[in-house]
SERO-4910 file (N, C-alpha, C, O; in steps of 0.05 Angstrom, whole numbers):
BEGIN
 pado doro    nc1    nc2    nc3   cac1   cac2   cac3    cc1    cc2    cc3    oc1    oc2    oc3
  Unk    A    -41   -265   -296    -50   -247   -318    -33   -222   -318    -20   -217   -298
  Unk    A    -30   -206   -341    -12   -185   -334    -29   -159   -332    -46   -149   -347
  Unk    A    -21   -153   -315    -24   -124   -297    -34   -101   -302    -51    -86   -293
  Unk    A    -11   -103   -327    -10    -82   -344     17    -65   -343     26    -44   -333
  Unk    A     28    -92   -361     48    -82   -377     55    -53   -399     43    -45   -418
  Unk    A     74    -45   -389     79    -19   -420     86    -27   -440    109    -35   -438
  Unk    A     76    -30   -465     79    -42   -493    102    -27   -493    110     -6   -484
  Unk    A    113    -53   -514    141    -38   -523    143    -14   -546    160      3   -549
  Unk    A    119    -18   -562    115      3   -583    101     33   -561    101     53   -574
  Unk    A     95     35   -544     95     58   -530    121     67   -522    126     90   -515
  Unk    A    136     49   -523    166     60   -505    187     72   -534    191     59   -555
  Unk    A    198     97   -529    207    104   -542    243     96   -525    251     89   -503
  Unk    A    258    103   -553    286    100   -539    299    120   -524    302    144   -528
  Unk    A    308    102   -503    321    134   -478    289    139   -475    291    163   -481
  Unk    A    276    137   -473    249    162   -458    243    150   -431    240    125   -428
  Unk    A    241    169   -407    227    162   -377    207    150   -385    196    154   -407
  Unk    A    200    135   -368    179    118   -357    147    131   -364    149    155   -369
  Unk    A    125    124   -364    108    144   -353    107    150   -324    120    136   -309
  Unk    A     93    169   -315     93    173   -284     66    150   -280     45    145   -292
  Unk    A     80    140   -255     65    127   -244     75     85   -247     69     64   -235
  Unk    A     94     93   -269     95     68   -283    126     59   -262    141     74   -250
  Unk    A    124     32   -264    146     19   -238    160      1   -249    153     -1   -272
  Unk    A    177    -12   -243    193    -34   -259    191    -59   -238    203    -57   -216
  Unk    A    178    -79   -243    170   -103   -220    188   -138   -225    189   -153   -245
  Unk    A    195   -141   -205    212   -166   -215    199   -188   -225    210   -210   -229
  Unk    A    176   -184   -228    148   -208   -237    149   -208   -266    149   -229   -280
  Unk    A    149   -183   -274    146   -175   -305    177   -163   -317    192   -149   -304
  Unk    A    182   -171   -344    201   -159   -352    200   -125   -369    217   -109   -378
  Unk    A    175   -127   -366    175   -100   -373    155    -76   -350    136    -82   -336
  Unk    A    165    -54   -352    146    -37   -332    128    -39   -334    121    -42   -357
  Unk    A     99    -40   -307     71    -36   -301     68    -15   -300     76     -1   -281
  Unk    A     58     -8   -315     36     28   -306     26     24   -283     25      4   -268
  Unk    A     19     51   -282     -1     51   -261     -1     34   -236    -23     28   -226
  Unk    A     27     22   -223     33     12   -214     22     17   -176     22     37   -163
  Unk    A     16     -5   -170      3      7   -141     18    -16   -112     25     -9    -89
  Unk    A     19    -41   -122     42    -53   -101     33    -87   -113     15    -92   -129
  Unk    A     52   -108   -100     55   -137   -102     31   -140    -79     29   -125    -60
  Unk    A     14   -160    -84      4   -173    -68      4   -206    -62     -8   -222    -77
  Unk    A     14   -212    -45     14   -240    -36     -4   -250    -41      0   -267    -58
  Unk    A    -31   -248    -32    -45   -270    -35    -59   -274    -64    -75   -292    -66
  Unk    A    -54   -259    -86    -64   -265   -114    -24   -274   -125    -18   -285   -146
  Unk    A     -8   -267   -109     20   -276   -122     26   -259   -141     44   -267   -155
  Unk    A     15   -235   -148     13   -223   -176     12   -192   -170      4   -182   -148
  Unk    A     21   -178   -189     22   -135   -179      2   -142   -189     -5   -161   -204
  Unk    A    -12   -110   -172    -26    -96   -181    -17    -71   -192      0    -57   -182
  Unk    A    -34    -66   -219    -31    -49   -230    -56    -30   -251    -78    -23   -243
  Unk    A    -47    -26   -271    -66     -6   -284    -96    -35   -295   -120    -31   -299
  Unk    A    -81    -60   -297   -119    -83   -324   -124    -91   -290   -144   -106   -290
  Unk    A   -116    -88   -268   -119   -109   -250   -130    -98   -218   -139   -110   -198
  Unk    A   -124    -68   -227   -130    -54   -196   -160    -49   -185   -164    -51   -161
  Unk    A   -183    -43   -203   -200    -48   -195   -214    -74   -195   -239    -73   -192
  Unk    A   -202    -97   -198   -212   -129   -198   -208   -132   -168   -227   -135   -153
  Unk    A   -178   -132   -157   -163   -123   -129   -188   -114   -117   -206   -129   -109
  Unk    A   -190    -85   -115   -214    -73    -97   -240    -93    -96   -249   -101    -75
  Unk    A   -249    -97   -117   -269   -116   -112   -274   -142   -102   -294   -153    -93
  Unk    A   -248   -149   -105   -239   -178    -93   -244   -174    -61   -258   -190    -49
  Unk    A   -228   -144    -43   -231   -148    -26   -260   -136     -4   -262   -136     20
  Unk    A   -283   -125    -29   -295   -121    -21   -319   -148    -23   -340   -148     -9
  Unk    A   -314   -173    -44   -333   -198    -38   -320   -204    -14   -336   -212      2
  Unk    A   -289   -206     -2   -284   -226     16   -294   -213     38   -306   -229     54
  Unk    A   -291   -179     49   -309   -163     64   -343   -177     70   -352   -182     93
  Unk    A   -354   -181     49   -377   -192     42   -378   -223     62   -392   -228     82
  Unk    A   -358   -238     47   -375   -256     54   -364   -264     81   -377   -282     92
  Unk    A   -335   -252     99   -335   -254    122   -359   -247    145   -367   -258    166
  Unk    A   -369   -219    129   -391   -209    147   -415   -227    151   -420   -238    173
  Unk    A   -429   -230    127   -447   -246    125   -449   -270    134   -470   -279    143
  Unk    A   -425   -287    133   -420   -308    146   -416   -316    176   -421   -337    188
  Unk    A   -405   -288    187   -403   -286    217   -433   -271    218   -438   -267    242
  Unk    A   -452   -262    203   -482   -257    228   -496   -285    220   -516   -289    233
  Unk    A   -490   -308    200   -501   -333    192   -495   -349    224   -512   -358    240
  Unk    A   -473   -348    226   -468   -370    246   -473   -360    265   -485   -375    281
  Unk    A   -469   -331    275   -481   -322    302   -510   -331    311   -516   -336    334
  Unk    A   -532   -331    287   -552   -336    284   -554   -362    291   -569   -369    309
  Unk    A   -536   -380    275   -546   -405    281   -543   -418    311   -558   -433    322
  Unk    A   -521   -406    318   -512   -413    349   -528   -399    371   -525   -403    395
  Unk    A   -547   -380    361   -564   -375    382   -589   -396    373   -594   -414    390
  Unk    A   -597   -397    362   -614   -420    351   -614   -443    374   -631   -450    391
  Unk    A   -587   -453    368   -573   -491    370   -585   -480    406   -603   -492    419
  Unk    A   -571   -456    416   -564   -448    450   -604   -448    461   -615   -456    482
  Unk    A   -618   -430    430   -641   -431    441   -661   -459    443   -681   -462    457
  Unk    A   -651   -474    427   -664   -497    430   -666   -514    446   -685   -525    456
  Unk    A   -630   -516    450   -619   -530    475   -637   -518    509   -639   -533    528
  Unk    A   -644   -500    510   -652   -487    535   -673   -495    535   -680   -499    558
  Unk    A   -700   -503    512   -724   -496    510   -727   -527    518   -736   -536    539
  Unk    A   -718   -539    494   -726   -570    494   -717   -599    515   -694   -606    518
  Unk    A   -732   -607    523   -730   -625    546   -707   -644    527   -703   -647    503
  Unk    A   -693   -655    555   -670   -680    541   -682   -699    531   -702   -706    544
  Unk    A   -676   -714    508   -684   -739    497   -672   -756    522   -651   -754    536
  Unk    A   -702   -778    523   -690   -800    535   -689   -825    522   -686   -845    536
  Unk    A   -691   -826    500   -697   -846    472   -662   -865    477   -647   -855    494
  Unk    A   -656   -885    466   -633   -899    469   -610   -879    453   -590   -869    462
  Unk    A   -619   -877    427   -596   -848    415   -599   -830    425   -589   -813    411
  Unk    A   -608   -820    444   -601   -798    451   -573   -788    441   -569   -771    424
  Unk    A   -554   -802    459   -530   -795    465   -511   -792    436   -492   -777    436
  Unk    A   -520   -806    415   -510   -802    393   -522   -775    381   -510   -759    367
  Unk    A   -546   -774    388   -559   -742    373   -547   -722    384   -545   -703    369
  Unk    A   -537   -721    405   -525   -700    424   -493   -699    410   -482   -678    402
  Unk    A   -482   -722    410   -460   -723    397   -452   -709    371   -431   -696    368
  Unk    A   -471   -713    354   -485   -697    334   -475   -664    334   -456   -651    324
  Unk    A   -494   -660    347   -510   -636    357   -484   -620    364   -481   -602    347
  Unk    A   -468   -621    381   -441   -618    395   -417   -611    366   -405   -591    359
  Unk    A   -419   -630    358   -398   -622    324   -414   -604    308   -403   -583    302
  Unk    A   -441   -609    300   -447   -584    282   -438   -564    300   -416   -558    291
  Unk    A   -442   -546    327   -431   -523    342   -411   -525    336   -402   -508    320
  Unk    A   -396   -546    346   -361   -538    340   -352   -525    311   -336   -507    308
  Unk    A   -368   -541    288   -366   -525    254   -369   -505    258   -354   -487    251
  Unk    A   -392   -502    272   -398   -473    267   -391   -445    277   -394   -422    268
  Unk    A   -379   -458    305   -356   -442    319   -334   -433    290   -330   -411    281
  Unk    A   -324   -462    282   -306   -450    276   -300   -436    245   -279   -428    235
  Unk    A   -327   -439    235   -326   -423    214   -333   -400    218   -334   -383    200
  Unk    A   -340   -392    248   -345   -368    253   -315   -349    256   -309   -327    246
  Unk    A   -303   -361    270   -268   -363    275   -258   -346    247   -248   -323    243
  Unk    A   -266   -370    229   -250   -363    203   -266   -334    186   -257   -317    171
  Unk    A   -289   -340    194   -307   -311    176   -298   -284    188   -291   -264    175
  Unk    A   -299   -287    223   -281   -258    236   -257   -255    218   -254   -237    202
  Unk    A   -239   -280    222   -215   -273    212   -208   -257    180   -192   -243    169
  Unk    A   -235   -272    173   -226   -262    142   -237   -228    139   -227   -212    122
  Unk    A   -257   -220    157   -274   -200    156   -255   -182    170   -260   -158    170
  Unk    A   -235   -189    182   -216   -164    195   -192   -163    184   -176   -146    192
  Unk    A   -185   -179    167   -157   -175    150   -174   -166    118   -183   -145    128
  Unk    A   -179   -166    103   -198   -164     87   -206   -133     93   -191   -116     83
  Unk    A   -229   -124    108   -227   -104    121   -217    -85    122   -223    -64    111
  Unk    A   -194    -91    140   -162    -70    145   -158    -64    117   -156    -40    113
  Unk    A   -157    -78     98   -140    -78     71   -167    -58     55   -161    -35     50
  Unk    A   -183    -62     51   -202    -51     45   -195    -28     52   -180    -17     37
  Unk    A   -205    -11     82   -205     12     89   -174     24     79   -176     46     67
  Unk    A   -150     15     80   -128     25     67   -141     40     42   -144     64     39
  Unk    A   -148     16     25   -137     27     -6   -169     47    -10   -169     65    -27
  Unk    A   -189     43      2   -207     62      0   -201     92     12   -215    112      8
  Unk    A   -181     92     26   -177    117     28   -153    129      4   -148    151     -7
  Unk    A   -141    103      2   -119    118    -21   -144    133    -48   -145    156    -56
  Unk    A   -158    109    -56   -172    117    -77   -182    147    -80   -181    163    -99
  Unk    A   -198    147    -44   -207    179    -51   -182    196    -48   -183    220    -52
  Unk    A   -162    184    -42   -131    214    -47   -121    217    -77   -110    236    -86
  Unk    A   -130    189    -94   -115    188   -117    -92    180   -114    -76    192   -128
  Unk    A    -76    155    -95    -57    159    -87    -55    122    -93    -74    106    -90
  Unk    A    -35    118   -101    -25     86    -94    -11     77    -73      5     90    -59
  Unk    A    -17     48    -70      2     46    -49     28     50    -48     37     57    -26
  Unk    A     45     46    -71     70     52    -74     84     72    -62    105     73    -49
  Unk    A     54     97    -72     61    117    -74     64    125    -28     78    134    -10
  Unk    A     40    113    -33     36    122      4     59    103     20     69    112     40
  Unk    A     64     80     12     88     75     23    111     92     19    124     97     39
  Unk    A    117    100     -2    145    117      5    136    144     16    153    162     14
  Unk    A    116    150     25    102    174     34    115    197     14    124    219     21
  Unk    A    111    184    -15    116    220    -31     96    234    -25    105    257    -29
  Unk    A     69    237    -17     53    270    -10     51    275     17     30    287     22
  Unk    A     64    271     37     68    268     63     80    290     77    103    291     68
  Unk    A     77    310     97     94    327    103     90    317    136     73    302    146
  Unk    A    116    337    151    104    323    180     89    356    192     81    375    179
  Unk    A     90    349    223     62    361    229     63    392    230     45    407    236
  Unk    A     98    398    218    113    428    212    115    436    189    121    459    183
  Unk    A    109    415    170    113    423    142    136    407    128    136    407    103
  Unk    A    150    398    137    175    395    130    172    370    116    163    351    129
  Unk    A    178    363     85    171    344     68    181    323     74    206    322     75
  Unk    A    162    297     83    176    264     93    211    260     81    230    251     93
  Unk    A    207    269     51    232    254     37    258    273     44    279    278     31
  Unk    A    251    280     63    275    306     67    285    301    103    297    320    114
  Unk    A    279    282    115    283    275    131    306    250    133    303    232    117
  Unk    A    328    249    152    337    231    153    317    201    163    292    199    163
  Unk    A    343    173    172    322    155    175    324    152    201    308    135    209
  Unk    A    334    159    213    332    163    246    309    180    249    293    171    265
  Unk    A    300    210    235    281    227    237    255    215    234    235    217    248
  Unk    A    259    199    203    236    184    190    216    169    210    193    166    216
  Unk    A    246    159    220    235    140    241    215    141    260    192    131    263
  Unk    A    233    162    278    218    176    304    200    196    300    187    202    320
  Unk    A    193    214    270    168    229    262    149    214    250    132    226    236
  Unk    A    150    181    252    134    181    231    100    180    241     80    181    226
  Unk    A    101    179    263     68    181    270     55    211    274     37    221    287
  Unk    A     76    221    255     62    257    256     67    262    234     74    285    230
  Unk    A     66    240    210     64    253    179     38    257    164     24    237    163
  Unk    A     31    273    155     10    290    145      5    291    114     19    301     97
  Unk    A    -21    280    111    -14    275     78    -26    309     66    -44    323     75
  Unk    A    -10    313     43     -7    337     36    -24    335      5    -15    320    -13
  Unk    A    -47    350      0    -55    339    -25    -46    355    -48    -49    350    -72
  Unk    A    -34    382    -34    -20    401    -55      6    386    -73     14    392    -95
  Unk    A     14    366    -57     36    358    -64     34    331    -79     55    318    -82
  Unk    A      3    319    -92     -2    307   -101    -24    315   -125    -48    321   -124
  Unk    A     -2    314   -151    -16    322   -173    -34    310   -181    -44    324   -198
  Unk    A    -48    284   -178    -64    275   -192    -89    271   -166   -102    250   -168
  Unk    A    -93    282   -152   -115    288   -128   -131    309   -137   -123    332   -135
  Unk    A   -151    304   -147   -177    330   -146   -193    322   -139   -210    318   -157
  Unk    A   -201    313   -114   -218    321   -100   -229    288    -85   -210    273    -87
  Unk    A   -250    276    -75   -248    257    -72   -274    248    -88   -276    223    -85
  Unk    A   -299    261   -109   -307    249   -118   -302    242   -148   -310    222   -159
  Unk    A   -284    266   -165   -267    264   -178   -252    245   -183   -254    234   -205
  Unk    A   -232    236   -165   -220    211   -154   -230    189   -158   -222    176   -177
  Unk    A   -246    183   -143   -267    160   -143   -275    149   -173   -270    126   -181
  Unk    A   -289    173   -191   -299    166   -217   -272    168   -231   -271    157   -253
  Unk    A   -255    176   -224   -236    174   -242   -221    145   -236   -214    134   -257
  Unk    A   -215    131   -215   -216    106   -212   -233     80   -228   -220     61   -235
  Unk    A   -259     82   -231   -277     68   -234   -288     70   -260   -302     52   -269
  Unk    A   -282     99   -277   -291     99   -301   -268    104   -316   -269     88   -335
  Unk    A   -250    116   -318   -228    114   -328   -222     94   -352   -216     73   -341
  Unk    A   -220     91   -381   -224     60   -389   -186     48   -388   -169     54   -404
  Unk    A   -183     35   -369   -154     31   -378   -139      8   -393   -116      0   -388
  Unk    A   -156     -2   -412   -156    -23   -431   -148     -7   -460   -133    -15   -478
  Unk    A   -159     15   -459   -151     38   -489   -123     32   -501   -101     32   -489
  Unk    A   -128     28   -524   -105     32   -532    -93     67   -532   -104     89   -536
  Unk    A    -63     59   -523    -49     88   -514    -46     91   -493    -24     98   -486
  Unk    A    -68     88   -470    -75     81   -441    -41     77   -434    -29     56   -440
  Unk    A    -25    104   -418     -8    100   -402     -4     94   -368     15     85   -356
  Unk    A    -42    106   -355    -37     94   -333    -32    127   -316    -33    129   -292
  Unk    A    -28    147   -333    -22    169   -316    -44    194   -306    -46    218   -312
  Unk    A    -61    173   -285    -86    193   -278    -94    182   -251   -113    192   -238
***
């Protein structure tokens, strides 16, 4: 689906970009509101698609969690039963048990997969929820444009040997990020914002 492309009738000739807007090798024309590629949809995000993104990774949040206290549940269940209930001595037994043994193992291992999804998922989540309340994209926090280190001294003004070895003392600077007012500001301006409008450049 597209992203959110810049119509060509908004683009004037020779004129900059809007701020915020990126040029992506997916699309032939610039995305507003551009915030980064993501692998697992194969597709940018951008200004029609960024809050679909957030939500996406707040069902998969969802249903990792939910799914890892389902199975925890059930596996104390299978463990409490097993302890309570005397062994069958019936001729199947040994097939019920057999049974019994693979449902755990499922359910081990969809537990496996619900952690996994609930801590990558997660991680990604807490990222861009904090960008949201900075007003900040990822783009943007990857190249650390509002970033100063722990002296003041602006990230982009650093060599890459410096970059390198300061970078776990860079400091996000909100003076230095014009479209930050405040974090509940932010927030509604994320979420209500309509960015389907026609005209809608994406620069907020």
């Amino acid at each position: 689906c597209d992203a959110g492309q810049l119509p060509e009738a908004a683009r004037e000739e020779g004129a900059p970009l809007p701020r915020r807007a990126h040029r992506a090798w997916l699309y032939q024309l610039p995305l507003r509101r551009y915030d980064h590629y993501c692998r697992w949809l194969r597709n940018a995000v951008a200004l029609k698609n960024h809050r679909e993104f957030v939500l996406m990774l707040a069902c998969l949040v969802s249903v990792g969690l939910l799914g890892a206290l389902l199975d925890a549940a059930l596996l104390a269940l299978r463990l409490r039963a097993s302890l309570v209930d005397e062994p069958a001595a019936a001729p199947g037994a040994a097939t019920t048990a057999q049974g019994t043994a693979l449902h755990a193992l499922a359910v081990v291992g969809h537990l496996v997969w619900s952690v996994a999804v609930l801590g990558k998922a997660g991680m990604v989540l807490q990222v861009h929820t904090g960008l949201i309340s900075r007003n900040e994209l990822a783009a943007e926090w990857s190249e650390k444009l509002y970033y100063v280190t722990d002296d003041g001294l602006p990230v982009e003004e650093l060599s890459d040997d410096e970059f390198n070895r300061r970078f776990d003392a860079f400091v996000y600077d909100a003076s230095r990020n014009d479209f930050d007012r405040g974090c509940m500001r932010n927030c509604f301006s994320f979420w209500c914002v309509p960015r389907w409008a026609r005209g809608q450049l994406g620069e907020f």
